[in-house]
C-alpha positions as MATLAB code, in Angstrom:
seq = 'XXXXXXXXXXXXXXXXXXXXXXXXXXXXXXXXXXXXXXXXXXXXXXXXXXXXXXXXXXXXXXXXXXXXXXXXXXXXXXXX';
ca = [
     -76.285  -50.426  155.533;
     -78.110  -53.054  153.804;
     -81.770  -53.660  155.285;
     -82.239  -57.364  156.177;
     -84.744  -60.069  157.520;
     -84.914  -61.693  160.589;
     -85.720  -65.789  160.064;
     -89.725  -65.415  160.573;
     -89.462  -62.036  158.145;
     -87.956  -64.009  155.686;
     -90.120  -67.045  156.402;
     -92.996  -65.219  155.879;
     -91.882  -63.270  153.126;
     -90.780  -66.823  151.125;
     -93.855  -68.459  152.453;
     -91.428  -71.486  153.891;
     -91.045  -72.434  157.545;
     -87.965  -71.121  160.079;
     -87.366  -74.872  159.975;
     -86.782  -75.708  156.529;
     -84.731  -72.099  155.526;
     -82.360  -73.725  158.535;
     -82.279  -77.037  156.309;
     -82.030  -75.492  153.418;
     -78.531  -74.082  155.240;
     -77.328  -77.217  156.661;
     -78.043  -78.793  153.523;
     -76.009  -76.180  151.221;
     -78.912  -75.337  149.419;
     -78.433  -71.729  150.607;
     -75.269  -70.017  151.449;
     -74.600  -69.903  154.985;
     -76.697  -66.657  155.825;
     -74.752  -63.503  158.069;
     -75.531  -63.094  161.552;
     -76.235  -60.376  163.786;
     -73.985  -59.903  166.951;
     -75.971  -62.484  168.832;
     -75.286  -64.357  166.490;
     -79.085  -64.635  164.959;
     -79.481  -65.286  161.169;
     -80.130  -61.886  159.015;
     -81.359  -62.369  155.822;
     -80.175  -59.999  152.664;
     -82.174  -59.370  149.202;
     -79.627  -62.375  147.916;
     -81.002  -64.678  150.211;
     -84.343  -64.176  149.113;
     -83.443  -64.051  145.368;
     -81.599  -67.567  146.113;
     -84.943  -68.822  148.427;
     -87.311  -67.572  145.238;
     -85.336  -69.341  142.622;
     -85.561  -72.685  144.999;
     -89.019  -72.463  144.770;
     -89.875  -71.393  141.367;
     -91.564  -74.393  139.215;
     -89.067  -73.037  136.576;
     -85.913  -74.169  138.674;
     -87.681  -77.265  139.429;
     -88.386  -78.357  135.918;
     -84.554  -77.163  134.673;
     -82.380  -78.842  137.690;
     -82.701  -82.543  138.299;
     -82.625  -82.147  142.039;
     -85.440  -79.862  141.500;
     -88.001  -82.163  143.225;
     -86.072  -83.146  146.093;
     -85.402  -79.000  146.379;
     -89.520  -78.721  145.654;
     -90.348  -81.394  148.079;
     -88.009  -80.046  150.710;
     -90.332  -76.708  150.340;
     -93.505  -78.357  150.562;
     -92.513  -80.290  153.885;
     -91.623  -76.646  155.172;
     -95.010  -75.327  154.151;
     -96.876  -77.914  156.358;
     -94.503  -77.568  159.288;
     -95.423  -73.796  159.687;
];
């Protein structure tokens, strides 16, 4: 079995908010992300590939919704 994050692991671990990986859901930026049998969010090494390439300046500078993508992570930074 794959080993996988719980929201705050993977919010730490990305360095984003619980908040804005939930956006970043909603808004289809991320793939909707398996659950456990409660039915909380479990995050997988894709995930966190996906979250990293969201937040690399690299991404930003290549995709023109880069900024929006950017400025979505910097709101999640100061909401932690």
């Amino acid at each position: 079995m794959e080993a996988t994050l719980t929201i705050a692991e993977a919010a730490q671990e990305s360095g984003l908010s619980a908040h804005t990986l939930r956006y970043w859901e909603r808004a289809g930026l991320l793939q909707p992300v398996s659950r456990n049998g409660s039915g909380h969010r479990r995050y997988a090494e894709e995930d966190l590939e996906r979250i990293k390439f969201l937040t690399t300046p690299r991404h930003r500078n290549a995709d023109p919704s880069g900024p929006q993508v950017c400025g979505a992570a910097e709101r999640g930074r100061r909401h932690q």
